[in-house]
C-alpha positions as a Markdown table, in Angstrom:
| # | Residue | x | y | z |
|---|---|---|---|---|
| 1 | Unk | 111.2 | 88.6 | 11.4 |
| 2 | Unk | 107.5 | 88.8 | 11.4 |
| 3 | Unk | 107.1 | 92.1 | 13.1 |
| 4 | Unk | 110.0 | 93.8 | 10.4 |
| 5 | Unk | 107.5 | 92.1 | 7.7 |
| 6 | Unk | 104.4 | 93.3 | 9.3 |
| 7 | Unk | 105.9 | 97.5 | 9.6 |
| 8 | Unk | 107.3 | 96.8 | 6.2 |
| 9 | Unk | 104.0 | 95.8 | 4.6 |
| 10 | Unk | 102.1 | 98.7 | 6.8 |
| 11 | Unk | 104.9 | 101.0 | 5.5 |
| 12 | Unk | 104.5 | 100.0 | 1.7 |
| 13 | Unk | 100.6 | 100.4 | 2.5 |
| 14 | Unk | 100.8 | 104.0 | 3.9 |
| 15 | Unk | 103.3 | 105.3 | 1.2 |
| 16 | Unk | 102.6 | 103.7 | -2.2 |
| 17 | Unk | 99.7 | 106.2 | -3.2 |
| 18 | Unk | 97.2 | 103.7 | -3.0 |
| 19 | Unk | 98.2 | 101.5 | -5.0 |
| 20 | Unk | 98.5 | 98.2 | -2.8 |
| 21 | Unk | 95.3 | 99.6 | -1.2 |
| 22 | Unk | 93.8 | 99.5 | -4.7 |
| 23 | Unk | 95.7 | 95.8 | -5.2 |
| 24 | Unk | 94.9 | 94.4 | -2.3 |
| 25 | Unk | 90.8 | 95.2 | -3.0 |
| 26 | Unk | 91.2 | 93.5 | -6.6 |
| 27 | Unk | 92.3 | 90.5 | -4.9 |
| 28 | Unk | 89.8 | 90.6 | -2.7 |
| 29 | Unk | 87.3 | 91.1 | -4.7 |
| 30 | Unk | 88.5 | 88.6 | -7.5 |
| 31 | Unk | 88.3 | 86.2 | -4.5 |
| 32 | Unk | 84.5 | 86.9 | -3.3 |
| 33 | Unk | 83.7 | 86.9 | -7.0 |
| 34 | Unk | 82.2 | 90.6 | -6.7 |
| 35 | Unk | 82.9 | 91.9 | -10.6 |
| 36 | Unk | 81.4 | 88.5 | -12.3 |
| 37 | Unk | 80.5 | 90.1 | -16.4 |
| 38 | Unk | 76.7 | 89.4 | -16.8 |
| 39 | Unk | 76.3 | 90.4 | -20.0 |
| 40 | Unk | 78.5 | 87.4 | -21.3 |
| 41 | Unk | 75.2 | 86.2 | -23.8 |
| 42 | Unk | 78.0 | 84.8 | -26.4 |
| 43 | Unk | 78.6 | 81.6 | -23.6 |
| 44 | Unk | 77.1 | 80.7 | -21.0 |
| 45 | Unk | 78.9 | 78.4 | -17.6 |
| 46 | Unk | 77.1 | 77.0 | -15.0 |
| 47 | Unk | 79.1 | 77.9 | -11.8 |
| 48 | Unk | 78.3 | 76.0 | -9.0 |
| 49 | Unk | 79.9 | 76.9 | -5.7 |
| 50 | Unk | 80.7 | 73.8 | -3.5 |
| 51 | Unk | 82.4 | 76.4 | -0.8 |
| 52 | Unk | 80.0 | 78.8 | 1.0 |
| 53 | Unk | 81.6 | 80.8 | 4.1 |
| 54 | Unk | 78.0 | 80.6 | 5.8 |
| 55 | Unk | 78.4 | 76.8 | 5.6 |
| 56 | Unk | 82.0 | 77.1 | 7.1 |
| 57 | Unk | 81.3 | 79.1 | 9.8 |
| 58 | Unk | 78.1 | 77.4 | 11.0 |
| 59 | Unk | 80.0 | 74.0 | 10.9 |
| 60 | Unk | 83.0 | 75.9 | 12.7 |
| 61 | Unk | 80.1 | 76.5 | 15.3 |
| 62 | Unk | 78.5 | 72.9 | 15.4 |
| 63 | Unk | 82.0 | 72.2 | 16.0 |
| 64 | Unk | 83.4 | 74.2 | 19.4 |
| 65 | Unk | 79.5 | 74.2 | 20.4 |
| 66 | Unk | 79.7 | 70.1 | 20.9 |
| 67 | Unk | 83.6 | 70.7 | 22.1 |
| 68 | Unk | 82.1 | 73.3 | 25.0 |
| 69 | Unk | 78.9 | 71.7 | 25.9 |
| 70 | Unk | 79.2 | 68.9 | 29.0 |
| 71 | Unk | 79.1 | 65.3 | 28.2 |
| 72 | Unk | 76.2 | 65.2 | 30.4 |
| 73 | Unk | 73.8 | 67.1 | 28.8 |
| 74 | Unk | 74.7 | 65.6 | 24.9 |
| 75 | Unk | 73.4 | 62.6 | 26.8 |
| 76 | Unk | 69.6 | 62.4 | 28.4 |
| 77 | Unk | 66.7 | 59.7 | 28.6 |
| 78 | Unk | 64.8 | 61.9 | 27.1 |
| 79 | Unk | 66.6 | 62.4 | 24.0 |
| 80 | Unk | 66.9 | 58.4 | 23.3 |
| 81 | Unk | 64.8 | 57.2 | 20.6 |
| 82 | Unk | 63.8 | 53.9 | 21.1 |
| 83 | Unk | 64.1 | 51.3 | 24.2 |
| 84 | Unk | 67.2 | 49.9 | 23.0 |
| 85 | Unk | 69.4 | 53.2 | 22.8 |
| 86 | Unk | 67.6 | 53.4 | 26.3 |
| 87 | Unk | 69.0 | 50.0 | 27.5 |
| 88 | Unk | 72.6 | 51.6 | 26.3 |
| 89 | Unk | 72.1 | 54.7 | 27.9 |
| 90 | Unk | 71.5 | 52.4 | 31.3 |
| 91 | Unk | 74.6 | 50.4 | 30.7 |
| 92 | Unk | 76.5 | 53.4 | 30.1 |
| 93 | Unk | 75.2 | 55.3 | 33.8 |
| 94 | Unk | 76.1 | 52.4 | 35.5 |
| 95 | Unk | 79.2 | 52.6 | 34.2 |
| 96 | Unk | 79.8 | 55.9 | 35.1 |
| 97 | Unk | 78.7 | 55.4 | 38.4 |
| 98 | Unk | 80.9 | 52.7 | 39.6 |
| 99 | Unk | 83.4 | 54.5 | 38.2 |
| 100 | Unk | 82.8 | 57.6 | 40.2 |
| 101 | Unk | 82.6 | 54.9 | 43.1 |
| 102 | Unk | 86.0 | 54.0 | 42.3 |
| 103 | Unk | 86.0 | 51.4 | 40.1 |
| 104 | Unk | 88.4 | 51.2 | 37.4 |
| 105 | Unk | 86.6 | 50.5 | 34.6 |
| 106 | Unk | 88.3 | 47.8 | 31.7 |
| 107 | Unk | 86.9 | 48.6 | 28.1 |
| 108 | Unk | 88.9 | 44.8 | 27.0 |
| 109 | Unk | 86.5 | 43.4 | 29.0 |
| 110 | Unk | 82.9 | 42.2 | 27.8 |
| 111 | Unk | 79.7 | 42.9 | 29.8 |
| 112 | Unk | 79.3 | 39.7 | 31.7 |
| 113 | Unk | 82.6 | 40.0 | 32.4 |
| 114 | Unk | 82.5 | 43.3 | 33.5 |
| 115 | Unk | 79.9 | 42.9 | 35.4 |
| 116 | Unk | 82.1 | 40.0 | 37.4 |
| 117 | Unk | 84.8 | 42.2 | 38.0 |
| 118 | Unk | 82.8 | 44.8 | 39.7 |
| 119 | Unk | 81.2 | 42.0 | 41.9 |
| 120 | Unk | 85.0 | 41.1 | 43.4 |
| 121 | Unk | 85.8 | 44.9 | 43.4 |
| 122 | Unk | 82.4 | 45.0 | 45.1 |
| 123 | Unk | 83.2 | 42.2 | 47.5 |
| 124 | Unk | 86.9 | 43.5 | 48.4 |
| 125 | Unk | 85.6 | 47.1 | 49.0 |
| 126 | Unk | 82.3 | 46.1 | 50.8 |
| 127 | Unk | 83.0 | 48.1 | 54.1 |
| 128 | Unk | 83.5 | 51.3 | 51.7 |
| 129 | Unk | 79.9 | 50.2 | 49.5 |
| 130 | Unk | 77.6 | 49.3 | 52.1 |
| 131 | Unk | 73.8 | 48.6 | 50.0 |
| 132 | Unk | 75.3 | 47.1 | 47.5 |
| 133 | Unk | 74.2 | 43.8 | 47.8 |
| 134 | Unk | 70.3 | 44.1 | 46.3 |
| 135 | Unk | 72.0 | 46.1 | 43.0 |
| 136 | Unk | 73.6 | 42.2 | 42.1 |
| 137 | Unk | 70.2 | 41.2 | 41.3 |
| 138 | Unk | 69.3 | 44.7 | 39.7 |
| 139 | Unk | 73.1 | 44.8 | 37.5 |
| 140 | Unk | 72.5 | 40.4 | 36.5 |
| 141 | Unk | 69.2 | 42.0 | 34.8 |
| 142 | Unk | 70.8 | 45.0 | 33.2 |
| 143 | Unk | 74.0 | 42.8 | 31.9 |
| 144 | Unk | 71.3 | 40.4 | 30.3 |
| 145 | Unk | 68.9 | 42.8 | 28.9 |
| 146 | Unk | 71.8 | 45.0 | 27.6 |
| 147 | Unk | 73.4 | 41.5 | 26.0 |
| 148 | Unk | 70.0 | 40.9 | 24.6 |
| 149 | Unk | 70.0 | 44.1 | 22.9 |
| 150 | Unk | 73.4 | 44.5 | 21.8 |
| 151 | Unk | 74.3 | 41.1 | 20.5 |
| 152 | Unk | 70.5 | 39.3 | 20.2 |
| 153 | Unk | 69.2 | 42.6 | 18.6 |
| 154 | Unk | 65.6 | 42.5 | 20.4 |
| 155 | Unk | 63.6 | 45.4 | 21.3 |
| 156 | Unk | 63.1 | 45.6 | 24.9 |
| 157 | Unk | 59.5 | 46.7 | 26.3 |
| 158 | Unk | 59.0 | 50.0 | 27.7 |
| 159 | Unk | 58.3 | 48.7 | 31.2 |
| 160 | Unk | 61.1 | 46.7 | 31.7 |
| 161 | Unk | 63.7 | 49.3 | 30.5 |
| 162 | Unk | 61.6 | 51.6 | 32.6 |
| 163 | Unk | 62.1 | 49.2 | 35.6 |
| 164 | Unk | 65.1 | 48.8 | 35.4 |
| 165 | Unk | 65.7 | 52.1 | 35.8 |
| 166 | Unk | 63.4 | 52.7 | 39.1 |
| 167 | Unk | 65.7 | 49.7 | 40.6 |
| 168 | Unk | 69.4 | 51.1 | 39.4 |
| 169 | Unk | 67.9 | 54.8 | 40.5 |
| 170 | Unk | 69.0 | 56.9 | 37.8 |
């Protein structure tokens, strides 16, 4: 169906003595706004375009360029602002690395709570995660300061958040 209507319109557009040629540019133009009249003195509209194909396609870019870039380079120390996105950004890491340890990681569950659960996962796999057993000290301080910042809204200081991360080794 759409290839007969495809050869038909190619057909009409080879054969009609330019006519649909001649249409077709109308349109076009009519669309892109080409033949505005500027010598129109008698009235005079503001126009104001709200749709810009520059501003379409560079948002059509911003778009597949965050799709196609990795997760982990949208997301750096370096980029965070202030020691509390910094805090987040720790809590987030140690996520993602007892997950790619092979934790199974709960989003229901709260931050002490996750914290607990990785201790028994900890405790059941401890032949697997040998070393383990100095991070409890290192993830009790991370779970508090990350509560503090997330629920007590305090700013942290720069040398504890930067502790904490020399002692979780990210």
């Amino acid at each position: 169906m759409g290839v007969a209507a495809y050869y038909g319109l190619r057909w009409l557009y080879r054969n009609a003595g330019g006519k649909l040629k001649r249409a077709m540019d109308a349109l076009l133009s009519m669309l892109r706004r080409e033949n505005t009249p500027k010598d129109n003195t008698t009235y005079l509209d503001e126009e104001k375009s709200v749709f810009t194909w520059e501003q379409t396609l560079q948002g059509l870019k911003d778009f597949w360029s965050t799709r196609l870039t990795p997760k982990h380079r949208k997301d750096r120390w370096e980029q965070m602002n202030s020691e509390t996105e910094r805090v987040r950004w720790l809590y987030r890491r140690w996520l993602h690395m007892k997950h790619d340890h092979g934790y199974e990681v709960k989003s229901y569950l709260t931050p002490k709570e996750t914290e607990g659960d990785i201790l028994k996962w900890t405790a059941l796999n401890k032949a697997k995660h040998k070393g383990e057993e100095s991070t409890v000290n290192t993830s009790n301080s991370l779970i508090e300061l990350y509560e503090k910042v997330r629920y007590g809204e305090e700013n942290p200081s720069a040398n504890d958040v930067a502790a904490l991360k020399d002692k979780l080794k990210l």
